[in-house]
C-alpha angles and dihedrals in degrees: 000000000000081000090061108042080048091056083037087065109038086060088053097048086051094043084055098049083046093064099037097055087036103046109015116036092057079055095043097100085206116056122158105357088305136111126202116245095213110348082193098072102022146007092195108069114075149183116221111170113303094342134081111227131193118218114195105235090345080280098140091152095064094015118038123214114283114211101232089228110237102013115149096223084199093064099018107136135193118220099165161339078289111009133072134145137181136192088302115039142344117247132213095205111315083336120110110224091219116207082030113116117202091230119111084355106183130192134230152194093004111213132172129221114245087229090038108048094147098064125054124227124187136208107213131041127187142170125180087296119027142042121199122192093207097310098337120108109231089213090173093048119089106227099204088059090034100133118168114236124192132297094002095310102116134167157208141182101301106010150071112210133172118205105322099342141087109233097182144312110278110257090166145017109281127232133202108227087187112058096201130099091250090067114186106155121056127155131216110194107307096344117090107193119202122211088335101312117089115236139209105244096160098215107040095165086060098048121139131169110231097184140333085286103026138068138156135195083209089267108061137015126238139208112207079333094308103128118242111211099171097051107080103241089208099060103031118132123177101218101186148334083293114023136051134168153176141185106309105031147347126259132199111215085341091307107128114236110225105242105346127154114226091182090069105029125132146179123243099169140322099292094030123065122157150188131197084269106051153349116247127198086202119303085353134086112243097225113208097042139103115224101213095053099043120102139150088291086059097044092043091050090060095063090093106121081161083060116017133034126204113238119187105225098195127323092296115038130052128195136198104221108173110239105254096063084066124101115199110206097177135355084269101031123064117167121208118192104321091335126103114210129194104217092314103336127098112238099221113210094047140100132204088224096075109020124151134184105201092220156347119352087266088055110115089193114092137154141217145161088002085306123115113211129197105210093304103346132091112234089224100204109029118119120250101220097032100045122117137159123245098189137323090304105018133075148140155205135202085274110038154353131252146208110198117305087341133080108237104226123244095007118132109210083215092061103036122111122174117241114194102259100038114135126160119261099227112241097165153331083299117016134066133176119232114251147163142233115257117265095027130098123255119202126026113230 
């Protein structure tokens, strides 16, 4: 009986911390030594002693408390979520706006968190002078004409800019062709600029929004204003936030899905769609199931991570295998039935039969059917006998050295030695050139 008033206790003891962390310190004005300066705009500006500190998102316990380094606590103001000044600067955050001066500071382009609804934040900032995009200085804008537009497109006299960039002179008016607070779309004449670049929808005066992804100038579809050639403009149809068709396939966020049926196709949830043909866990066949017997009690029975784990057996096709018919090799490498798999990804080009890790179980460098592999790339040139690894990233043949998947140029494997701080400068899909971490010395004489 004692046991279990004892255990009694201790839960209530728990249950009580866990309001009063939950429900009473966010309320507490003073944590940590800290007060807020005004808890109504921000939780993120503080007093703490004779200092004035910055909190990202109020959150001390992850975070810690940042001094906003020549802040004048007497005069220090908060303007908003993002934004404060005093008699000195203006401060995006803990950072000073520097050439802004904190008089006629006005605010622009409000926005709420979505975990902060209650507190505004605002993208550009300008007094009689300056005009800042964050922290950015806008140099090109004219403060005095500065006018905020719609999404983060803003203006002045002369100008179109979105976020911290000029876009163009304004030849036109200009016109929203999304009516919503997060703009991307807006048309100057016959231009239609999309998120700040202008794009090359053939027929503007024909331009329509299909959907938050899709649009059409009657003659071609377009992705985020990407054209689309190979989707019929006449028969499209967005069917929902992931999947679209017409009237020769389906397509899942514009990606054409290989032989699919578009006149058959239904949704199970939101991962699982099918057709008579297939199943699909979004753009990718689901391999092992038969179309006409699979509904919502089949796809929900494959959420078991405990049980079952997904492997992608090439780009198209997906497959469910359970867990205990894996085998892991390595904490990269994991082989199912004759298939090798890097994390959840088939290496193509290599068998089960023959499979080799050059090294210990941390080792990346691996062979197969006369092919070497880094993690999930082929080294296309190595040489099968001779190859050998140097380090995690580093190996060599008879003929040459390598960084990673990739041949580092004019390096002798004879005359390579490894130097703490080396990495390979990217060339190509294949090549790379030896280099070094600043501050550190190359060669060795």
């Amino acid at each position: 009986m004692s046991i279990f008033l004892t255990i009694l206790g201790v839960i209530f003891v728990l249950f009580i911390l866990f309001v009063f962390f939950i429900f009473v310190v966010p309320s507490v004005p003073m944590f940590n030594g800290s007060e807020y300066i005004n808890k109504a705009l921000s939780n993120q500006f503080y007093y703490k002693r004779d200092k004035v500190v910055y909190v990202s998102g109020g959150n001390f316990f992850s975070l810690g408390d940042y001094e906003i380094e020549g802040a004048d606590k007497e005069s220090f103001e908060v303007l908003s979520y993002n934004y404060a000044k005093d008699t000195n600067h203006v401060y995006y955050e803990k950072t000073i706006l520097k050439e802004m001066k904190p008089e006629n500071i006005e605010l622009l382009s409000p926005y709420t968190h979505e975990n902060k609804k209650s507190y505004l934040s605002y993208s550009y900032i300008k007094n009689d002078q300056k005009v800042f995009y964050l922290y950015e200085p806008i140099e090109e804008a004219d403060a005095q004409s500065f006018s905020y537009l719609q999404g983060s497109y803003a203006r002045d006299k002369d100008a179109l800019f979105y976020a911290d960039s000029k876009i163009t002179n304004i030849e036109n008016s200009l016109t929203f062709l999304d009516n919503d607070s997060d703009a991307e779309y807006i048309k100057m004449g016959h231009k239609i600029f999309y998120r700040g670049e202008i794009t090359e929808i053939k027929e503007p005066e024909r331009f329509k929004l299909l959907s938050e992804d899709f649009s059409s100038d009657g003659k071609t579809i377009y992705y985020h204003a990407q054209a689309c050639p190979e989707i019929d403009s006449a028969s499209f149809e967005v069917i929902n936030n992931h999947f679209e068709k017409d009237k020769n396939s389906l397509y899942f966020e514009a990606i054409k899905i290989k032989d699919s049926d578009p006149l058959s196709f239904e949704t199970i949830n939101n991962y699982f769609t099918k057709d008579k043909n297939q199943v699909y866990y979004f753009s990718n066949i689901l391999m092992h199931e038969d179309a006409k017997t699979f509904d919502l009690q089949r796809a929900e029975s494959l959420d078991d991570i405990q049980n079952l784990f997904m492997l992608h057996y090439d780009d198209a096709h997906v497959m469910y295998a359970k867990r205990t018919n894996l085998r892991h090799l390595s904490r990269s490498y994991t082989q199912y039935k004759s298939d090798i798999y890097v994390t959840n990804t088939r290496l193509i080009g290599a068998t089960a039969d023959d499979f080799k890790i050059l090294g210990d179980e941390d080792s990346l460098f691996a062979q197969s059917l006369g092919k070497t592999f880094y993690f999930n790339s082929e080294i296309i040139k190595a040489d099968f006998a001779s190859f050998e690894p140097i380090n995690d990233n580093f190996s060599k043949d008879k003929d040459r050295v390598y960084w990673m998947a990739k041949e580092l140029v004019d390096v002798k494997p004879d005359e390579f030695i490894y130097e703490d701080g080396m990495y390979g400068d990217e060339i190509n899909e294949h090549q790379a050139t030896l280099t070094k971490h600043e501050g550190m010395n190359f060669w060795s004489e």
